[in-house]
C-alpha positions as CSV (number, residue, x, y, z in Angstrom):
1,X,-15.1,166.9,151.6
2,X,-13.3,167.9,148.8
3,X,-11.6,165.6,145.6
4,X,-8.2,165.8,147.0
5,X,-9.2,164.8,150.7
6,X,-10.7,161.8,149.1
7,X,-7.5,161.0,147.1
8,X,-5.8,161.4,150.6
9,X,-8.6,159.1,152.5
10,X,-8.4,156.2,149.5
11,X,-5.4,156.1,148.2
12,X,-6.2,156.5,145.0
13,X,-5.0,157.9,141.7
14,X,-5.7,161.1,140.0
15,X,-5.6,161.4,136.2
16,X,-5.9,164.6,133.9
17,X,-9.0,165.1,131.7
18,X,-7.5,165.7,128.7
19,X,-10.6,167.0,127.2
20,X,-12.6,169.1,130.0
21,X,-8.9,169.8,131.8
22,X,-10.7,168.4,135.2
23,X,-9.4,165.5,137.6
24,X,-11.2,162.8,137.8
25,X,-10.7,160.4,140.8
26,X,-10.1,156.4,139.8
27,X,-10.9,154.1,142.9
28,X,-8.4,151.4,143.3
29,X,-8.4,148.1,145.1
30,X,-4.8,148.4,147.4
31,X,-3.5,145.0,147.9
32,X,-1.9,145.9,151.1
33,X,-3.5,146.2,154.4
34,X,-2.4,149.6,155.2
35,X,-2.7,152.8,153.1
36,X,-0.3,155.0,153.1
37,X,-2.2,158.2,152.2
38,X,-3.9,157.6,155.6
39,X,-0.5,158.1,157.3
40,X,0.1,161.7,159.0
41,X,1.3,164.2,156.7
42,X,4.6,164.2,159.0
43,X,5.0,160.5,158.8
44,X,4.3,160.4,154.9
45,X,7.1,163.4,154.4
46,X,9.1,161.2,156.5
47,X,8.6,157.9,154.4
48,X,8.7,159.4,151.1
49,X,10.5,163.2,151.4
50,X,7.9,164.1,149.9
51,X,4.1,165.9,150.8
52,X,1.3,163.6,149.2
53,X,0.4,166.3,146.7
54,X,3.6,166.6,145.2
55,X,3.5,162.9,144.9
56,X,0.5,162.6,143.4
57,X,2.0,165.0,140.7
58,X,5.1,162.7,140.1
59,X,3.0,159.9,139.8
60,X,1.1,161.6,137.3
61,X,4.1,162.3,135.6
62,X,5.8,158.9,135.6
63,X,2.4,157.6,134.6
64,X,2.7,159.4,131.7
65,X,6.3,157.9,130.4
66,X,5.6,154.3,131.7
67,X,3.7,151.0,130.7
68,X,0.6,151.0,134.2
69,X,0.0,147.6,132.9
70,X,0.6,144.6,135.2
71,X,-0.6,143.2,138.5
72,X,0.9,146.3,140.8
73,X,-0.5,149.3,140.8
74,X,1.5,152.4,139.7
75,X,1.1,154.3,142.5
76,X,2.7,151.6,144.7
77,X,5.4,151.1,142.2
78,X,6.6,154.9,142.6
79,X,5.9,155.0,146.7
80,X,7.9,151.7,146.9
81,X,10.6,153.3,145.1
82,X,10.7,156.9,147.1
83,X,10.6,154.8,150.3
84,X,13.9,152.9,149.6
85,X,15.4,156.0,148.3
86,X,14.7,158.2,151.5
87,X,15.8,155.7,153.6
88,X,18.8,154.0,152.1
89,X,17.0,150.6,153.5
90,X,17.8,147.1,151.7
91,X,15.2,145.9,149.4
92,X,13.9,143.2,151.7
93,X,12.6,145.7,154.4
94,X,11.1,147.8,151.7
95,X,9.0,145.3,150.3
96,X,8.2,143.5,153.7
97,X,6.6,146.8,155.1
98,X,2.8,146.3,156.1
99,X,1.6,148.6,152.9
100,X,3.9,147.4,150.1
101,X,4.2,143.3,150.9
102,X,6.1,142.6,148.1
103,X,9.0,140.1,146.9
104,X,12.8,141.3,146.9
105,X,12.6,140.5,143.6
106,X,9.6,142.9,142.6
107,X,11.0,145.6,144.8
108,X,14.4,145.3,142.7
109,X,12.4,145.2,139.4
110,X,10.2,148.0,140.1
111,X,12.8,150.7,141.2
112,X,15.4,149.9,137.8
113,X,11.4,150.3,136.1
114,X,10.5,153.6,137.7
115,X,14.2,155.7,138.6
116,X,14.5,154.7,134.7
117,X,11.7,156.4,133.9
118,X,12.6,159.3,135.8
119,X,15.9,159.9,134.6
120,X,15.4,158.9,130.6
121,X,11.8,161.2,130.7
122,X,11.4,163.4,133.7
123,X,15.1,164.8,134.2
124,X,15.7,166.9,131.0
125,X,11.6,168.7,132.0
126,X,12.7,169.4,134.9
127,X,17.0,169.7,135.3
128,X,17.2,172.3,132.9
129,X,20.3,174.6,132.5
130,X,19.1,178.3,131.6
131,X,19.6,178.9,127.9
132,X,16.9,181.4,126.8
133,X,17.8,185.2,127.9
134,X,15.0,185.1,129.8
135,X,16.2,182.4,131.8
136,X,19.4,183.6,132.3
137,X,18.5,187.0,133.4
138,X,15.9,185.5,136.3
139,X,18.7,182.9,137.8
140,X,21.1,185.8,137.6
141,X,18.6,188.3,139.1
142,X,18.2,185.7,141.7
143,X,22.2,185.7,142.5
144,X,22.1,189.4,142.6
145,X,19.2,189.7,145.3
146,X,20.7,187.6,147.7
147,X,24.1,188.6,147.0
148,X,24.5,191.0,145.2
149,X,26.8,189.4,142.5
150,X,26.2,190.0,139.0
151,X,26.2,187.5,135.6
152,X,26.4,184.5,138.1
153,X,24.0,181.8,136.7
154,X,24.8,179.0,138.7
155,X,27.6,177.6,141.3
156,X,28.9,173.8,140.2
157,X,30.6,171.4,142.6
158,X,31.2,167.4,142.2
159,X,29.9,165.2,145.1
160,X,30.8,161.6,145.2
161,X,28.1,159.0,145.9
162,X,29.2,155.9,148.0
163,X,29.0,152.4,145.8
164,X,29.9,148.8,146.7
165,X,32.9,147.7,145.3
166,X,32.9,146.1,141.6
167,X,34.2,142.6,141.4
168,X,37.5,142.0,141.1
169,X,37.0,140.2,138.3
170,X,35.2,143.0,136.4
171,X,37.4,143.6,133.7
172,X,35.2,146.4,132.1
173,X,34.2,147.7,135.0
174,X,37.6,146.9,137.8
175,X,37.3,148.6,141.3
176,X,40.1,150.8,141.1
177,X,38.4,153.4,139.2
178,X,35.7,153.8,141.5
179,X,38.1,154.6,144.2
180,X,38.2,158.5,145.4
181,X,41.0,160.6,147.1
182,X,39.5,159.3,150.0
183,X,40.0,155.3,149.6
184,X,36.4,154.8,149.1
185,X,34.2,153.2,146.1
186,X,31.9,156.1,144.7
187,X,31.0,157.7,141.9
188,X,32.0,161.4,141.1
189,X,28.4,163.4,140.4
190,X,28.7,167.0,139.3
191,X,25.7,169.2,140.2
192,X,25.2,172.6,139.2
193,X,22.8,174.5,141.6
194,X,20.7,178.0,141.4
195,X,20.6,180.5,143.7
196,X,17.3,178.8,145.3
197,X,19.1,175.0,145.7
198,X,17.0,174.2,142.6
199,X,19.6,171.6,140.4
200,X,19.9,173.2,137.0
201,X,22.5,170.7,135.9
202,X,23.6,167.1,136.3
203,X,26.3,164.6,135.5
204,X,26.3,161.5,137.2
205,X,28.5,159.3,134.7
206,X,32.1,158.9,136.0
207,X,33.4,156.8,138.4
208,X,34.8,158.7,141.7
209,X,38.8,158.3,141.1
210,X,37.8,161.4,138.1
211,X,38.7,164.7,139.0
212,X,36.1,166.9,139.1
213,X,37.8,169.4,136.1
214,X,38.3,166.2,133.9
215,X,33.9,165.7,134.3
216,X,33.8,169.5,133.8
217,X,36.0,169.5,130.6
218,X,33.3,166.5,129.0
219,X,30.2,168.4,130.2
220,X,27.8,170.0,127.4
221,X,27.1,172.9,129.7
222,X,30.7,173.9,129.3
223,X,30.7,173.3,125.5
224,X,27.1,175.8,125.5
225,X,29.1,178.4,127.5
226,X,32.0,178.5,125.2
227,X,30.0,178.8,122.6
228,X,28.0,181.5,124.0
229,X,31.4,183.1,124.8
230,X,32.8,182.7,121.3
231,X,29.6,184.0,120.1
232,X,29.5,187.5,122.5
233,X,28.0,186.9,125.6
234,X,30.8,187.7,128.0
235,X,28.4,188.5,131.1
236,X,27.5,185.0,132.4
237,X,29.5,182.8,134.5
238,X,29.7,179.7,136.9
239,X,31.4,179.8,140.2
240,X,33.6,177.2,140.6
241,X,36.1,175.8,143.5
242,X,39.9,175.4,143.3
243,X,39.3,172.1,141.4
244,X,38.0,173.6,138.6
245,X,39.9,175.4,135.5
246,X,39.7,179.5,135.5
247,X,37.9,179.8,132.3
248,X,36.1,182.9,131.1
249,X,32.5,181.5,131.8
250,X,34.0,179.5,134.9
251,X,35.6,181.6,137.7
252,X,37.3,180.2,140.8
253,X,38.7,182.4,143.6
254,X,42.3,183.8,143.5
255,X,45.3,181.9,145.1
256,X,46.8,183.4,148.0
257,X,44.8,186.6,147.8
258,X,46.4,189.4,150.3
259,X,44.2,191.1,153.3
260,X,42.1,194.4,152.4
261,X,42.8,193.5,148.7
262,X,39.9,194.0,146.3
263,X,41.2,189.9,145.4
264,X,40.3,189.5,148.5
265,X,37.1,190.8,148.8
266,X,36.2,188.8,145.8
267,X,37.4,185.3,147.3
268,X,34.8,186.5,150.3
269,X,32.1,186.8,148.3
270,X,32.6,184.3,146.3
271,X,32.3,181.9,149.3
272,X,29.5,183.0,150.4
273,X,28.0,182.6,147.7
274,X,29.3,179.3,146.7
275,X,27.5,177.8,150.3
276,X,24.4,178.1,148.0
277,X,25.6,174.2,146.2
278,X,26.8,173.0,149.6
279,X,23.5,173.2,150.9
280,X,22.2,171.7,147.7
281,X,24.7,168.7,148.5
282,X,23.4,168.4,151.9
283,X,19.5,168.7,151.2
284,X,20.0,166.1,148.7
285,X,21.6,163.6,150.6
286,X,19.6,164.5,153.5
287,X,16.5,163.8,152.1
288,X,17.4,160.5,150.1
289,X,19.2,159.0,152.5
290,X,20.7,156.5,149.7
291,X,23.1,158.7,148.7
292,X,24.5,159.1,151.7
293,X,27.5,157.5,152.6
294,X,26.5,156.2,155.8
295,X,23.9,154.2,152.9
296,X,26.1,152.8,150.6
297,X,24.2,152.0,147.4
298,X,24.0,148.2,146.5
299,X,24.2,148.6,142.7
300,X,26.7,147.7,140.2
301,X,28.1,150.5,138.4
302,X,26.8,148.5,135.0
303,X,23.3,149.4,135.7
304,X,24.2,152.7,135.5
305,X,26.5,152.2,132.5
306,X,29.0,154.0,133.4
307,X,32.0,154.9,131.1
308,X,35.4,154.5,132.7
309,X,38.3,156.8,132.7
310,X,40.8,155.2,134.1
311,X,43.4,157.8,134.5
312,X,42.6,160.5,136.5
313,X,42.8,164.3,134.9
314,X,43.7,167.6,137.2
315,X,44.1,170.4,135.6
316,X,45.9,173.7,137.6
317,X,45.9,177.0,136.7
318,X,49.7,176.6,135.7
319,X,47.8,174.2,132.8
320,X,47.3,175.4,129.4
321,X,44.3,174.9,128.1
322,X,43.6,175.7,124.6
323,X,40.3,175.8,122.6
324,X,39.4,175.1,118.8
325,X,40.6,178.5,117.5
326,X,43.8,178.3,119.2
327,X,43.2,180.9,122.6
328,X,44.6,180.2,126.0
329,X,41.4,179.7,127.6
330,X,43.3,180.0,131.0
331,X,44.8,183.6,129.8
332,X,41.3,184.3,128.5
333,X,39.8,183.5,131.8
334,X,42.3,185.6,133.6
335,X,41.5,188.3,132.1
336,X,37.5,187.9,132.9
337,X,38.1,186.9,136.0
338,X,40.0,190.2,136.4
339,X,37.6,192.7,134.9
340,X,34.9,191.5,136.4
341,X,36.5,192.3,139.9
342,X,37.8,196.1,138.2
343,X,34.0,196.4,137.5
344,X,32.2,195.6,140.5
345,X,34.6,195.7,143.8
346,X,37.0,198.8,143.1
């Protein structure tokens, strides 16, 4: 039996050796009655959305960024957390579950403690918008062999995440903001996938009554394009929806494009290839059921300090939009948008 079937039989915790680069297995005493890592691999996936090995990397990880001191183990603190994640459950049934038997209180305490952890440490490693040329030559190589579009480094798309109302009494914080085109209390979340599903981008501060081009217009990736533009580099873009400006780094399909045009042709394959964040949406939600919103999340929007906007912003492509040196972005983006089809579909 090998060191990572015990891991799997115990329950225990593996650590790096920082000095002979080895793992070294640490017994620990579970103070529940069931362990978890005894479960099926099926029924673990099912609990946690993820296999045990790539958990037992993330708890390495979080390990690594958090206090382990206290009476609960870490390893229970980050299972606790993935199980009411996947399944969008209350608190209560997550901590009464035969291998966590915890307080409501403790379950509440532990997943602000470890999904802060996560986001303030582990996000930027791993949600990492290609900057090097390196990079931006694999994600776009990656467009190109499953597509066969070229300088596309990434599709973006907002995707609103169901919250219970504020209190009407919230003055910083009143509901109305939070309310979407579709009547509903969310927040708007603008993702920006690969050609593989794999998020390369992320904002998840604005309440859902924002449009989705006023959260692209605050975004830092936008402000590293345009410099990138300003600066020469004229062969990467985004793919965007109709909700999003034409810029040159951002391209959305044509309005009203005619049959058998090459306008056309592009809109086509610039569906096709825009599906890739749609199923990035959908594995996401899928898989951590929370964000669903048949599982409304149970959090104030103050935990998540969240800044308001309180009027929303739409911007057309009959909007001017003009940047720091005084260009038309829209005209600018136009003109992109229009070589770039010359160049690769006449």
């Amino acid at each position: 039996m090998n060191n990572v079937q015990r891991f799997l039989l115990i329950g225990v915790l593996v650590e790096e050796d920082r000095d002979r680069n080895l793992a070294r297995i640490i017994r620990r005493n579970l103070r529940d009655t069931m362990n978890p890592f005894e479960m099926s691999d099926m029924h673990f996936k099912q609990l946690f959305r993820l296999d045990k090995i790539s958990l037992i990397n993330l708890i390495n990880n979080v390990g690594r960024v958090t206090d382990r001191l206290g009476s609960i183990p870490l390893h229970l603190k980050v299972l606790t957390t993935l199980h009411f994640t996947a399944t969008g459950s209350f608190q209560n049934p997550v901590g009464s579950s035969s291998w966590i038997s915890l307080s409501q209180t403790s379950v509440c305490r532990i997943i602000n403690e470890i999904c802060s952890a996560i986001a303030d440490y582990l996000f930027p490693i791993y949600v990492q918008f290609p900057t090097t040329i390196d990079k931006k030559n694999s994600t776009k190589k990656g467009f190109y062999e499953k597509w066969g579009t070229r300088g596309v480094i990434g599709v973006v798309d907002g995707t609103h995440v169901e919250i219970i109302a504020p209190p009407v009494s919230d003055l910083e914080h009143p509901p109305f903001v939070y309310i979407n085109r579709k009547g509903r209390h969310s927040i708007n979340v603008m993702l920006i996938s690969d050609s593989n599903s794999k998020i390369i981008g992320c904002n998840a501060r604005f309440p859902g009554s924002v449009h989705d081009a006023a959260i692209w217009q605050t975004s830092n990736i936008r402000n590293y394009l345009q410099e990138e533009y300003q600066n020469g580099d004229i062969s990467a873009h985004l793919l965007g929806d109709s909700g999003y400006p034409l810029e040159p780094w951002l391209f959305t399909p044509f309005a009203n494009a005619q049959e058998n045009t090459v306008e056309a042709n592009f809109n086509r394959q610039f569906n096709t290839v825009r599906n890739v964040i749609e199923r990035t949406n959908g594995i996401l939600k899928g898989r951590f059921r929370c964000l669903s919103r048949h599982r409304v999340l149970l959090y104030h929007p103050i935990d998540a300090r969240l800044p308001i906007v309180e009027n929303e912003i739409e911007y057309r492509e009959n909007d001017i939009n003009i940047d720091p040196v005084g260009n038309n972005i829209l005209q600018l983006g136009r003109a992109a948008r229009n070589a770039y089809v010359e160049n690769n579909f006449l």
